[in-house]
C-alpha positions as CSV (number, residue, x, y, z in Angstrom):
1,X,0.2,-3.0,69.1
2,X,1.0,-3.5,72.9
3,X,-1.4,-2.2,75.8
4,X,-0.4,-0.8,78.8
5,X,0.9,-3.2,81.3
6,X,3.1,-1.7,84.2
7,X,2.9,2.1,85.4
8,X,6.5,2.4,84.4
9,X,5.9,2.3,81.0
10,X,2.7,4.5,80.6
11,X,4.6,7.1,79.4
12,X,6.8,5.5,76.7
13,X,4.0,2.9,75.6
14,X,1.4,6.1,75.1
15,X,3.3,6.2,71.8
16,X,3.1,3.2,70.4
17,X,-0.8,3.2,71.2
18,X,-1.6,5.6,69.5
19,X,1.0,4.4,66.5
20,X,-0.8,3.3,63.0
21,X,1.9,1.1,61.7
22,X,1.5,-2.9,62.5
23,X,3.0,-5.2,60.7
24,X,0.3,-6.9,58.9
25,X,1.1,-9.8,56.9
26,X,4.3,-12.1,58.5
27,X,5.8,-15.5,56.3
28,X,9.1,-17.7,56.8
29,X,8.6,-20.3,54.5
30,X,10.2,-18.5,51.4
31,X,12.3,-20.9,49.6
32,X,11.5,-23.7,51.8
33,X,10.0,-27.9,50.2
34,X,7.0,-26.3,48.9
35,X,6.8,-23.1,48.8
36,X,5.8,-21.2,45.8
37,X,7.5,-17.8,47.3
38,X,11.4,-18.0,46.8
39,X,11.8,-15.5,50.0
40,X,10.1,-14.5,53.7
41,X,9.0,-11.4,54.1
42,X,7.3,-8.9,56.8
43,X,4.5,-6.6,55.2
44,X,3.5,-3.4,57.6
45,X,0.4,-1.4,56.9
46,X,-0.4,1.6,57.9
47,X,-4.1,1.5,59.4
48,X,-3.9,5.1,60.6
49,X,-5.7,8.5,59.1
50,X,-2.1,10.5,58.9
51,X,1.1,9.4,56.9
52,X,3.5,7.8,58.9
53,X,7.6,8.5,58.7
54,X,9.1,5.0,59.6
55,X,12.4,6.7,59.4
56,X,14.7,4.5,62.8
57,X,12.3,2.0,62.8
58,X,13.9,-1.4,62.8
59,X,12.2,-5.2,63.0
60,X,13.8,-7.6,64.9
61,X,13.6,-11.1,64.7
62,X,13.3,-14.3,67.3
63,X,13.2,-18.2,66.7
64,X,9.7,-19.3,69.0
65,X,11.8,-20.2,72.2
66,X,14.9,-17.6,72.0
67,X,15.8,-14.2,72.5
68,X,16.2,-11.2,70.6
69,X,19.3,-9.6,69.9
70,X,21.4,-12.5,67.7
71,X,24.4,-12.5,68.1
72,X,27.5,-9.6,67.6
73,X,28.0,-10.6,63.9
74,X,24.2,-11.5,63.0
75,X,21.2,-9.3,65.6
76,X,18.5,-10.6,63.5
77,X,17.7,-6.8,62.9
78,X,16.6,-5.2,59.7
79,X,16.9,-1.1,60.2
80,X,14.0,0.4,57.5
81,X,14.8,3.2,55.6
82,X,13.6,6.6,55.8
83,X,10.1,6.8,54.1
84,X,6.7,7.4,54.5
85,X,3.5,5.2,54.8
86,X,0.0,7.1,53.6
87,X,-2.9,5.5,55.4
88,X,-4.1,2.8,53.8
89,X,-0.9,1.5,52.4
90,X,1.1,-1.5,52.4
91,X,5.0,-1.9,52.6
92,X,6.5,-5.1,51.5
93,X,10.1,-5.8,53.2
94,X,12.2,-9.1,51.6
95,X,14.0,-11.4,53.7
96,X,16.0,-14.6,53.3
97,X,15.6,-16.0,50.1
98,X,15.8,-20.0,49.8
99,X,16.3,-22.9,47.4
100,X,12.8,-23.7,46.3
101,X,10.0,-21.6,45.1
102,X,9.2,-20.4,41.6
103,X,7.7,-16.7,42.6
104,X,10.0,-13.4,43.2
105,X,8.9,-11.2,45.5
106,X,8.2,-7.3,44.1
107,X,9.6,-5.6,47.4
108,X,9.4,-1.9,48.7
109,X,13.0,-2.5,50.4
110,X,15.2,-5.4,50.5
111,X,17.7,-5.4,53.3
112,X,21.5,-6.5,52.3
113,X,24.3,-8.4,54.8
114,X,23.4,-9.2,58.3
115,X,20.6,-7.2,58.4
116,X,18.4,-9.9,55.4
117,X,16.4,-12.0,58.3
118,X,16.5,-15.6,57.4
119,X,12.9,-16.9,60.0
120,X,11.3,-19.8,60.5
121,X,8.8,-20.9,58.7
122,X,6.3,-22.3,61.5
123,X,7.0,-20.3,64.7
124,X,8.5,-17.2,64.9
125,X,8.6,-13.8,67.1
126,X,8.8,-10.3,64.9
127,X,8.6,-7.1,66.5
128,X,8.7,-3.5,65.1
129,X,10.1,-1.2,67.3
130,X,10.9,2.9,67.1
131,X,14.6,2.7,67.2
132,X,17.2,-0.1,67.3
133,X,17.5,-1.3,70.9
134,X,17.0,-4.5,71.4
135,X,14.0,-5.4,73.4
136,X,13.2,-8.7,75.4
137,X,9.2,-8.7,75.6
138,X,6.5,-7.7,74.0
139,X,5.8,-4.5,76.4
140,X,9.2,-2.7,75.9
141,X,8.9,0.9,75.8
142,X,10.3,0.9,72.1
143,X,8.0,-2.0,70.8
144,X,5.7,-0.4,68.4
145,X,4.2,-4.2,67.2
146,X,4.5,-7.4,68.2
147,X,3.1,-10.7,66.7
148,X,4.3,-14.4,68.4
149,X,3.3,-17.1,65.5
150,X,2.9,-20.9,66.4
151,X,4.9,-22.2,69.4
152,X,5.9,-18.2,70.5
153,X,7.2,-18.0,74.1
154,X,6.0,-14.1,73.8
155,X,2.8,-12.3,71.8
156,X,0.4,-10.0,72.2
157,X,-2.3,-10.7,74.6
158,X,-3.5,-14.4,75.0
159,X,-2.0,-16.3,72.4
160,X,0.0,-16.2,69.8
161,X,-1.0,-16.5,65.5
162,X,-1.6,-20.4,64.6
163,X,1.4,-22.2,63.3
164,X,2.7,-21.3,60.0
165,X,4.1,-23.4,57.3
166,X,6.0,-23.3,53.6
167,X,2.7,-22.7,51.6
168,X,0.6,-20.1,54.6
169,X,1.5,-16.8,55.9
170,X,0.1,-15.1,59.0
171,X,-2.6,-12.2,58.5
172,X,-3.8,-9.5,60.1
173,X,-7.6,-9.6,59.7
174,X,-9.6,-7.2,58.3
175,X,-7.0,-6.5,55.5
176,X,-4.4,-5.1,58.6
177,X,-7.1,-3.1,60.3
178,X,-8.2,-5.4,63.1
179,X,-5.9,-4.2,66.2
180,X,-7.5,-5.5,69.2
181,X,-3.5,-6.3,70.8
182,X,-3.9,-10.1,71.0
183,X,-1.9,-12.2,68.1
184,X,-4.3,-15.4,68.7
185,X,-7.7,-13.2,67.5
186,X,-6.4,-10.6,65.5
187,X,-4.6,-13.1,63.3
188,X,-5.5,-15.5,60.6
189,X,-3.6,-18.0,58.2
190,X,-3.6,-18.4,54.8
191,X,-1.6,-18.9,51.2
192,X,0.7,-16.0,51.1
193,X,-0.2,-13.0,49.1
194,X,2.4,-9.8,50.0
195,X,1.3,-6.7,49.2
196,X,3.6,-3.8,48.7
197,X,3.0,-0.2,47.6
198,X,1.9,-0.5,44.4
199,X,-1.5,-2.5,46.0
200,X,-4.6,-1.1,46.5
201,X,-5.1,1.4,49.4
202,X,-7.0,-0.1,52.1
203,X,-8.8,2.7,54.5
204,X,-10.0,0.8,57.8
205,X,-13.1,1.8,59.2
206,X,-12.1,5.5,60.9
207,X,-12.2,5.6,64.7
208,X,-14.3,8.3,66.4
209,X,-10.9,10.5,67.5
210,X,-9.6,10.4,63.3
211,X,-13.3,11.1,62.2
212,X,-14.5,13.2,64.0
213,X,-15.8,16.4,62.0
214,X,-18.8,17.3,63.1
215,X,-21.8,17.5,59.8
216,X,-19.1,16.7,57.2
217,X,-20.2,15.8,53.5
218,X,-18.5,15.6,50.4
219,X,-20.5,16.3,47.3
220,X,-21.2,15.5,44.6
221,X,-19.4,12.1,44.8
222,X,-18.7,10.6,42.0
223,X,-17.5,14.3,40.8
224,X,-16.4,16.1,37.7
225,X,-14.8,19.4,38.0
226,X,-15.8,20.7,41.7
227,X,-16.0,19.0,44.9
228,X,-17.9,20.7,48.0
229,X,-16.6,19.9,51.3
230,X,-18.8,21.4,54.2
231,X,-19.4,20.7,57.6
232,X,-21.1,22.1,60.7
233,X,-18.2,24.9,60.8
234,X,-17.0,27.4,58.6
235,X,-13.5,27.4,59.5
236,X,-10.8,26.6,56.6
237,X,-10.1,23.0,55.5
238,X,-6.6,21.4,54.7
239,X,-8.1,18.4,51.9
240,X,-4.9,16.2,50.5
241,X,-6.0,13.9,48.1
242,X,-4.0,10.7,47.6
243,X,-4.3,8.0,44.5
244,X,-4.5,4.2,44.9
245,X,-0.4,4.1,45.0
246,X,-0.3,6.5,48.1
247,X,1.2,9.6,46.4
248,X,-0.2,12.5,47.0
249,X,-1.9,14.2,44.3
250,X,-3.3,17.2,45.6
251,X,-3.0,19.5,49.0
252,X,-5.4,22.6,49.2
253,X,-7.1,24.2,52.1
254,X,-10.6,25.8,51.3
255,X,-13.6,26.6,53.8
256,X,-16.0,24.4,51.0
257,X,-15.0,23.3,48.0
258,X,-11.8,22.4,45.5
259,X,-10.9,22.1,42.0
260,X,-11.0,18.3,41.1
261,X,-10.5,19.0,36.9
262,X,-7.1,18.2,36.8
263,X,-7.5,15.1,38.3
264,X,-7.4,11.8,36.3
265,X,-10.2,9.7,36.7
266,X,-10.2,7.3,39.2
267,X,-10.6,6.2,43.3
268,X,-8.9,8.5,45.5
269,X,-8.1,8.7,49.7
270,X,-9.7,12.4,50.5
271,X,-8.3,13.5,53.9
272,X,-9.5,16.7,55.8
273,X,-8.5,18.6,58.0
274,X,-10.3,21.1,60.3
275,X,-9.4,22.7,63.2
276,X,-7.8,19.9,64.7
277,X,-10.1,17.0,63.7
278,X,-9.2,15.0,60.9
279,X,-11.6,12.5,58.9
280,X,-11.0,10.5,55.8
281,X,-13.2,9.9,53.0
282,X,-13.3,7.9,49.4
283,X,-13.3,10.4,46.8
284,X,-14.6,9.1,43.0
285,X,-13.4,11.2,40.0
286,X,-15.1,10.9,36.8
């Protein structure tokens, strides 16, 4: 995500600081001499403590050295479609599909026309921004993410992602968690491996503002039919519990403990509510 760079955008850029989307996982090489992936793709992530509605979100697309915005009859834009990312969870969009490669992709969404970006596979700009304008740096007001890979005449902070090629994607470190807005750092390369809804939830290490419930413990953990949920206060508690896929399972609000005995047995995303504060836990049912 961007920092703040000029006053004139403190206002605008406020929101995509504090935003929990980033794109996570960026390859061009589908298809390619090579490859083993027959398309490119852009994986986001949500790396947040709240769901996320990406509905008028849009990524758009530059070669290393050009500009974004296409042309009239190609604006190297995909619009996403109106759903929700839970924290933790991946969202794998398709792009151009090649020649070569031997592996389909199992995509959340899968753009159609114009809008299906056909990148690079070495150096590349992708941004994802809040609505559809087109922007022409990394610090626009609408810019929610940014990445420059290889050669990039723009990225986030002092370099942009190593090169790319046919057979290695670029990755967000720490499984899409590490957000420290510089591309060169925060990046690594490696064989593709997409993720997509149906992957494991990821939960990044909470920051002091998402966890920040003062004396909370959840208990007994693994648990069986009850789960306690206290804290230092004794006001009510709004606990959603989310499975491995995302989907919500259960939504309750309780001063200290909830009925788990419905529940299939499992790992599950506990997150809390409480006056304001939110935290988010890993929740074992046996």
């Amino acid at each position: 995500m961007k920092k703040i760079y000029t006053l004139i955008t403190i206002v605008a850029a406020s929101f995509a600081a504090n935003a929990q989307i980033v794109i996570s996982q960026v390859y061009g090489g589908g298809g390619n001499n090579g490859a083993d992936y027959k398309s490119d793709f852009v994986e986001l992530f949500n790396r947040g403590a709240v769901a996320v509605d990406i509905t008028g979100y849009t990524l758009q697309y530059a070669s290393a050295s050009g500009v974004f915005g296409g042309t009239a009859t190609n604006p190297n834009k995909t619009h996403l479609p109106s759903v929700t990312i839970q924290p933790g969870q991946y969202y794998l969009i398709q792009q151009a599909t090649g020649a070569g490669g031997t592996i389909d992709l199992d995509p959340d969404f899968t753009p159609t026309g114009n809008e299906l970006l056909s990148m690079s596979g070495s150096n590349l700009k992708i941004a994802l921004t809040s609505d559809d304008t087109t922007i022409t740096s990394p610090t626009d007001a609408n810019v929610i993410d940014f990445v420059g890979v290889g050669s990039a005449n723009a990225f986030e902070g002092t370099g942009a992602s190593a090169v790319i090629s046919s057979t290695t994607a670029a990755f967000r470190s720490g499984d899409g968690c590490v957000d420290t807005d510089d591309n060169a750092s925060d990046f690594i390369v490696a064989a593709p491996a997409p993720r997509n809804t149906k992957s494991p939830i990821s939960i990044c290490a909470a920051s002091t503002k998402e966890n920040n419930i003062e004396g909370l413990s959840i208990f007994p953990n693994p648990a069986d039919e009850i789960l306690n949920i206290t804290s230092n206060s004794t006001a009510e508690k709004n606990v959603q519990l989310f499975d491995l896929t995302g989907k919500k399972v259960l939504d309750v609000t309780t001063v200290s403990q909830i009925n788990v005995s419905s529940l299939k047995a499992g790992i599950y995303v506990a997150k809390i509510n409480e006056a304001g504060k939110t935290a988010t836990r890993k929740v074992i049912i046996k």
